[in-house]
C-alpha positions, 0 to 999 in steps of 0.5 A, a space after each residue: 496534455 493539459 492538467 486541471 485540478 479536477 482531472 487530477 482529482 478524478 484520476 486520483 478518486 479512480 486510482 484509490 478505489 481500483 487500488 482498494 479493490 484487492 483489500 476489500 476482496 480479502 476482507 469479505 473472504 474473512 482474512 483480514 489484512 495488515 495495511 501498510 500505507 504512506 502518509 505522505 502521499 495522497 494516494 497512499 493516504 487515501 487507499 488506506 482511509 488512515 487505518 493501518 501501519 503508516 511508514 511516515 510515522 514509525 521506525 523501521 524497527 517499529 513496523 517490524 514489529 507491527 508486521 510480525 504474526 502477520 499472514 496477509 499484507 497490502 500496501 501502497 508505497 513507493 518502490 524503495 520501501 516496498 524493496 525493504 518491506 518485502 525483504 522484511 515479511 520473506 523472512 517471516 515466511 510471506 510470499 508476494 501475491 501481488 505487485 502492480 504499478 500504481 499512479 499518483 497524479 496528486 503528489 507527482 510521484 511516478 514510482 508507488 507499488 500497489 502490492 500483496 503479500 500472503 503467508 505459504 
């Protein structure tokens, strides 16, 4: 199989809406959703349109802080943060909602979760 820059940008406009979809979903529902996002990945990036908590600029502490009160978050990260995260808004009691693999052509990485959680 052979890669081509407009492939790899197709796949990556495909996976950014696919992916964006849930969010939208909730919002017209009237819940609004803590989005948490990695700035470093394209992807990531893209599914969250720069709005939200970005793991590339805060401290753990600090998005602790960010997420507590929450009810419903989405994200797109990459496993070992979504492992954290999800320990995290347990404790707060969230439950997961959601977890599915997501693909990211742009930046090469294998391992990005697309997933929800919401309050009990």
């Amino acid at each position: 199989m052979r890669a081509t820059r407009r492939g790899l940008l197709k796949g990556g406009a495909l996976a950014g809406a696919a992916a964006a979809i849930p969010v939208a979903a909730g919002a017209a529902a009237g819940v609004v959703a803590v989005v948490v996002y990695d700035s470093r990945l394209a992807e990531s990036a893209s599914f969250a349109g720069g709005q939200g908590i970005d793991l590339a600029r805060l401290s753990l502490r600090e998005v602790q802080a960010a997420l507590a009160g929450a009810t419903r978050v989405e994200g797109l990260t990459r496993w070992s943060d979504w492992t954290v995260l999800r320990g995290l808004l347990e404790e707060q009691g969230l439950r997961r909602r959601a977890e599915t693999r997501a693909s990211a052509p742009l930046s090469g990485h294998d391992g990005l979760l697309r997933w929800s959680m919401v309050a009990r």
